[in-house]
C-alpha positions as CSV (number, residue, x, y, z in Angstrom):
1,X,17.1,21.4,3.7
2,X,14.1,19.0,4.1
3,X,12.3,18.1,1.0
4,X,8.7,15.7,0.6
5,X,8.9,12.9,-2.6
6,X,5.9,11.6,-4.2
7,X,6.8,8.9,-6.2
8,X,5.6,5.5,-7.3
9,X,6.9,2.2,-8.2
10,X,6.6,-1.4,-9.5
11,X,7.0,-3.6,-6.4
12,X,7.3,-7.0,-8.7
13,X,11.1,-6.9,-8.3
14,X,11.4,-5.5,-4.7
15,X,12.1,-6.9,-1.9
16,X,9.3,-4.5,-0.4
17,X,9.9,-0.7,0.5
18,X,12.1,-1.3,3.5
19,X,15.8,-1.4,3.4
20,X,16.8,-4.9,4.5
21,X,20.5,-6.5,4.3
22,X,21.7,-7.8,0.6
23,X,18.1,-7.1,-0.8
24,X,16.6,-5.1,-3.4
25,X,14.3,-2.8,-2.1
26,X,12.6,0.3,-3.0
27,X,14.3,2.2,-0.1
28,X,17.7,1.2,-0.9
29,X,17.8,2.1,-5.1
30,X,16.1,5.7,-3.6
31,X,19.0,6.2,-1.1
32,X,21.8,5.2,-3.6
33,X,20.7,7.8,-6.2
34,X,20.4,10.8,-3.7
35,X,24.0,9.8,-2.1
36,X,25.2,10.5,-6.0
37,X,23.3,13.8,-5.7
38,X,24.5,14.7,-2.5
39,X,27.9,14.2,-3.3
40,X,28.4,10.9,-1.6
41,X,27.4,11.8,1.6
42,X,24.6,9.1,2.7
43,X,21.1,10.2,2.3
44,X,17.8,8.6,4.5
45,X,14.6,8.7,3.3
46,X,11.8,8.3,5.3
47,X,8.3,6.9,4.2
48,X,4.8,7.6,5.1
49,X,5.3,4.0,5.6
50,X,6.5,0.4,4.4
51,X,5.1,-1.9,1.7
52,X,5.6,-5.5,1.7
53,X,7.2,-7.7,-1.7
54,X,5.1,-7.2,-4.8
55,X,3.2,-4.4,-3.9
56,X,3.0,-1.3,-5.7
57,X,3.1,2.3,-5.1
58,X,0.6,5.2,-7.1
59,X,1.6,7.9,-4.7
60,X,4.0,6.8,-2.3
61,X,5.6,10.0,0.2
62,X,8.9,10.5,1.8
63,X,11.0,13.0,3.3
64,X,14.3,13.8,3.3
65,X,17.4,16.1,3.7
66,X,20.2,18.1,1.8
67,X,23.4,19.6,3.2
68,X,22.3,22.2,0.8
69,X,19.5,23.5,-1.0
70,X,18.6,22.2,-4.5
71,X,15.9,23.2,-7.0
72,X,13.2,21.0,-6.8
73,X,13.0,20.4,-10.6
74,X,16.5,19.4,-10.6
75,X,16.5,17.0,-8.0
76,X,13.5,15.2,-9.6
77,X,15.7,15.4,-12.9
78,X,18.4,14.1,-11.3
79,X,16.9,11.2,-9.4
80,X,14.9,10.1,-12.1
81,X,18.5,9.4,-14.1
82,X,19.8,7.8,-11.9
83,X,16.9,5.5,-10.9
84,X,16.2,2.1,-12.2
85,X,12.8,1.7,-14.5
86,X,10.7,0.5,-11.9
87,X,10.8,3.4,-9.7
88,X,9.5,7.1,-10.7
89,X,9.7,10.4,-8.5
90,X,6.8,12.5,-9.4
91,X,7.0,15.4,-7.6
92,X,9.7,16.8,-5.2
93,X,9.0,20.2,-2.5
94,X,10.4,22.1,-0.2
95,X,8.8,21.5,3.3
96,X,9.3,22.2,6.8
97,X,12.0,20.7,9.1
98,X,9.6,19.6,11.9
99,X,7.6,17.8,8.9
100,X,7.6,14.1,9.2
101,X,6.6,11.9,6.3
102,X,4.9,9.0,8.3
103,X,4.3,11.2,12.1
104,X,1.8,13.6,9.9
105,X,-0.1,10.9,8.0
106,X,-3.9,11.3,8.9
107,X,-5.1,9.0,6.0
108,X,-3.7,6.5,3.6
109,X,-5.9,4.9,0.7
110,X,-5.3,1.9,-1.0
111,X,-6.9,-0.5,-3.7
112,X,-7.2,-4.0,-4.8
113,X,-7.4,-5.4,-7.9
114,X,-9.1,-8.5,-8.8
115,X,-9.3,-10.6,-12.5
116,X,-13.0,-12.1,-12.3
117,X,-12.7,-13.1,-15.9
118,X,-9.9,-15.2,-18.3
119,X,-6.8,-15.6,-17.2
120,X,-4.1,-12.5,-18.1
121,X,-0.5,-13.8,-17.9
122,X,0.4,-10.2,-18.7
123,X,-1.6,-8.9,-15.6
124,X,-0.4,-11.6,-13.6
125,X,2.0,-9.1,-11.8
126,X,-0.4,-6.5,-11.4
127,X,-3.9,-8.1,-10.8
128,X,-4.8,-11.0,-9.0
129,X,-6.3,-13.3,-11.2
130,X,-9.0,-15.4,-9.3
131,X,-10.5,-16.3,-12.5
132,X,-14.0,-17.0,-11.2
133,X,-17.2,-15.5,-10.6
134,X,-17.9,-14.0,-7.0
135,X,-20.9,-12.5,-5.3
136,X,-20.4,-8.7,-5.8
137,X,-23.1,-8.2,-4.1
138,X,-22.4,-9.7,-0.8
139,X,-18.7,-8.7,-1.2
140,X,-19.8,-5.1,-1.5
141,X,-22.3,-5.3,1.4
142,X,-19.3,-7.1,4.0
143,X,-17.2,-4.4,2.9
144,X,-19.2,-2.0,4.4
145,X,-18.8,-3.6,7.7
146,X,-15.1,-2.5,7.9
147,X,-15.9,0.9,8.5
148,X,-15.8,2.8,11.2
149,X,-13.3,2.6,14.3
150,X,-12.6,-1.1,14.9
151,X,-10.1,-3.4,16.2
152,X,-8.2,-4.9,13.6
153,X,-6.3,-7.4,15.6
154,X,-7.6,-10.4,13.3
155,X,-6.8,-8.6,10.2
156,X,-3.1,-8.4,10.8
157,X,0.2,-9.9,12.0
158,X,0.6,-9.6,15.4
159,X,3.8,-7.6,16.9
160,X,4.7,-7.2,20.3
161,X,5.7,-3.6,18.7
162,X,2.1,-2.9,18.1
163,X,0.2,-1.6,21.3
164,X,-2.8,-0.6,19.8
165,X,-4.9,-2.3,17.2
166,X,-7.6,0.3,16.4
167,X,-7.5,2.1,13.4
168,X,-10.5,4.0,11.5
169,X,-11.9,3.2,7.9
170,X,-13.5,6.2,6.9
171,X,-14.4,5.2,3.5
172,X,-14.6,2.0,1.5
173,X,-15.7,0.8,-2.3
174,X,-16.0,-1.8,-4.9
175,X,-16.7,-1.1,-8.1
176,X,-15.8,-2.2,-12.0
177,X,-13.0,-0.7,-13.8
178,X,-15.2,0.8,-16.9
179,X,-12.8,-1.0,-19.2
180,X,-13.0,-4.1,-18.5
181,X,-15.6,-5.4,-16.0
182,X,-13.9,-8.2,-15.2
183,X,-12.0,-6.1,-13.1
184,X,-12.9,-5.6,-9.3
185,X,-11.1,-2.3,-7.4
186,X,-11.9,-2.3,-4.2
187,X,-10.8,0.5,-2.3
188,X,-10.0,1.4,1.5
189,X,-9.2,4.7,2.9
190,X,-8.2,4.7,6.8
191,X,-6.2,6.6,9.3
192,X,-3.4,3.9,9.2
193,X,-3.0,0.3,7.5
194,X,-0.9,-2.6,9.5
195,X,1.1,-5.3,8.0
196,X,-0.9,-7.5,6.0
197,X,-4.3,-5.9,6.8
198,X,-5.8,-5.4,3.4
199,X,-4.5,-8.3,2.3
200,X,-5.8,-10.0,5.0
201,X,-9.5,-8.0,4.5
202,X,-9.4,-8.9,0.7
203,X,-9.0,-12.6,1.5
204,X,-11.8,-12.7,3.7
205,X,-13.9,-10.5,1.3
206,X,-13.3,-13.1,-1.7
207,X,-14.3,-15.9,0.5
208,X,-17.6,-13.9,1.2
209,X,-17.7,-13.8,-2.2
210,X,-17.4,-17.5,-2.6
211,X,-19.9,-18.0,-0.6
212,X,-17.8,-19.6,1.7
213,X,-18.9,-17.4,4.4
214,X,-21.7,-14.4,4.8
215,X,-21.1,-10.5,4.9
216,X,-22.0,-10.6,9.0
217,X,-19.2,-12.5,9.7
218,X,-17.0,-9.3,9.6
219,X,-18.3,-8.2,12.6
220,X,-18.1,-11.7,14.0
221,X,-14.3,-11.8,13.2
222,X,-13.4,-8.2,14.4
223,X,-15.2,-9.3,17.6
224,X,-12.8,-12.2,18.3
225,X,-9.8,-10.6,17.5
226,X,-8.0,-13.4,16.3
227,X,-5.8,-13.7,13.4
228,X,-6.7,-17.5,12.6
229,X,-10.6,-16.8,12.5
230,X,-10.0,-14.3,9.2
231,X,-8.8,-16.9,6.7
232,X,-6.5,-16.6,4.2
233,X,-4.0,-13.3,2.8
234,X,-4.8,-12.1,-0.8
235,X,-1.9,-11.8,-2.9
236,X,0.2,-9.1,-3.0
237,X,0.1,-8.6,-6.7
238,X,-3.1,-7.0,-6.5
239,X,-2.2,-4.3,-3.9
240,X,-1.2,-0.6,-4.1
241,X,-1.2,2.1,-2.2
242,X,-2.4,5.1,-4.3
243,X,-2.8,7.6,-2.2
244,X,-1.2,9.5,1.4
245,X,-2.7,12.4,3.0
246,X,-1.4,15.1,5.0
């Protein structure tokens, strides 16, 4: 039986999403728990897709299957238990075989969060704390040169696994979280996301916003594509994916 997980966690402590050798990751406390559940038989889940260290999930997805059918209110019971704080299943149903948790993806949206204001060592985790003014203004204004169908070779790491480099941003923002302004979300939704490329985005954006370089330089930089010509990679702290779509 193949079932779809929404769940979220607290990337602070992972070694990112993916399952790596003598590591803590997000993927590997996820597979240990259902193994319990399905009676000690291994279990693999599979992700809409990865994140790296630090970053958090709203609404992460995965699929996975059951020797045998389980009530979908149990299994998030059961998981939940079992699971250490920092991770959190949300919602568990029953779905197709032929459904594939990162083959299906037609969108993915995720935000940043920036600390314009005094520094939060509470937040540290959580938001990036620049901890200086920027140019809203401009930042907002480059941002909207992301959209569209580009090339995002300079906004990533490059892979010999990675034969295409376009992807679509159908949608971008930056606003002011209404309770406390010196907080900047900025917000991306696209077709797909490659390693480091909102990071990478971000860090170019805050240097826009620095004044360090001017909102047409996007286009410039998408042009060339050439990883050294976008600067430097924003934090991960600041990242989450918060939502997939189907």
């Amino acid at each position: 039986m193949r079932y779809l997980m929404t769940f979220s966690y607290d990337g602070t402590n992972f070694y990112g999403y993916q399952k790596q050798p003598k590591q803590r990751t997000v993927q590997k406390v996820i597979e240990d728990a259902l193994k319990q559940i399905n009676g000690g038989r291994e279990v693999t889940i599979c992700a809409s897709g990865r994140t790296d260290a630090g970053v958090h999930a709203l609404s992460q997805k995965a699929h996975f299957d059951l020797d045998k059918k389980m009530p979908c209110d149990r299994l998030i019971k059961g998981l939940n238990s079992l699971l250490p704080e920092d991770v959190y299943i949300k919602k568990i149903e029953e779905i197709d075989d032929n459904f594939h948790a990162r083959y299906n993806v037609i969108g993915k949206e995720y935000i940043y969060i920036i600390n314009i204001g005094e520094y939060n060592p509470i937040e540290r985790n959580y938001v990036y704390q620049y901890n200086n003014k920027l140019d809203l203004n401009e930042m907002e204004r480059a941002l909207k040169f992301f959209e569209g169908e580009h090339n995002f070779k300079s906004f990533t790491k490059v892979n010999d696994e990675i034969i295409d480099y376009v992807r679509t941003i159908s949608m971008t923002s930056l606003t002011r979280d209404n309770k406390d302004m010196n907080k900047i979300i900025i917000s991306f939704v696209g077709t797909g996301f490659m390693r480091y490329m909102v990071r990478n985005m971000i860090g170019l954006l805050i240097e826009v916003g620095e004044g360090k370089r001017k909102a047409e330089d996007v286009i410039k930089i998408l042009d060339q594509e050439d990883r050294t010509m976008a600067g430097k990679t924003a934090p991960a702290c600041g990242l989450y994916l918060k939502n997939v779509f189907y």
